[in-house]
C-alpha positions in Angstrom: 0.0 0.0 0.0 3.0 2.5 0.6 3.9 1.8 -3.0 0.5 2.7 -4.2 0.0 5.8 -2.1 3.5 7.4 -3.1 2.8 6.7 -7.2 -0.6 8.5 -6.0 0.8 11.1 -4.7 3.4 11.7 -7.1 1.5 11.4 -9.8 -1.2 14.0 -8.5 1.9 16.3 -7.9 3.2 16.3 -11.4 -0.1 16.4 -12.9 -0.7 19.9 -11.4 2.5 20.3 -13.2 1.0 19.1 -16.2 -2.1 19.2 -18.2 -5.3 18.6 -16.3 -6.5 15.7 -18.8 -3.2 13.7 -18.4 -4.1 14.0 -14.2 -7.6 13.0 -15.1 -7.0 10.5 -17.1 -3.9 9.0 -14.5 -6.4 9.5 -11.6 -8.9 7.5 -13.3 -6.8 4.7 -14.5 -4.8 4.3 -10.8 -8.2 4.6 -9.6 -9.2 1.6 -11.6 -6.0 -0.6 -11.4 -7.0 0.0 -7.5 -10.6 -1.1 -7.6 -10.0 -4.1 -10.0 -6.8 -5.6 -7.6 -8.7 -4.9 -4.6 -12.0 -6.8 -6.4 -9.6 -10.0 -7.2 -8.0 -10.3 -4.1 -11.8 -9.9 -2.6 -12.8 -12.5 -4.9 -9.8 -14.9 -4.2 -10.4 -14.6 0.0 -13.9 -14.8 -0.4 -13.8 -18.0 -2.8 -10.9 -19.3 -1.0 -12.8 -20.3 2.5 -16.0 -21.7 1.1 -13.7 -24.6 -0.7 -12.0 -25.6 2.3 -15.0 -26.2 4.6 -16.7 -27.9 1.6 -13.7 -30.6 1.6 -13.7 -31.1 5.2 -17.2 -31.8 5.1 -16.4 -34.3 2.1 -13.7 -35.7 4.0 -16.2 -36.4 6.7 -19.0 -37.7 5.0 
């Protein structure tokens, strides 16, 4: 996370620096690189669980 936050915060500073579309369009795409890895690792640790009980209760069937 102290990865992401410093390209955020370097990229916010140098797009005052430069043109306000380029900061937009950055903003917007960190924004979404953000959402969609946090959605995948949701989706991974909310799949993951419901396999393992599912074996176990296999296993003791």
């Amino acid at each position: 996370m102290n990865v992401f936050m410093l390209v955020a915060m370097t990229a916010s500073t140098s797009g005052m620096m430069a043109e306000t579309r380029w900061a937009d369009s950055c903003a917007l795409f960190l924004l979404l690189s953000g959402a969609v890895s946090l959605g995948i690792a949701g989706y991974l640790l909310a799949r993951a669980p419901k396999f393992n009980p599912a074996r176990q209760h296999r296993r003791r069937i």
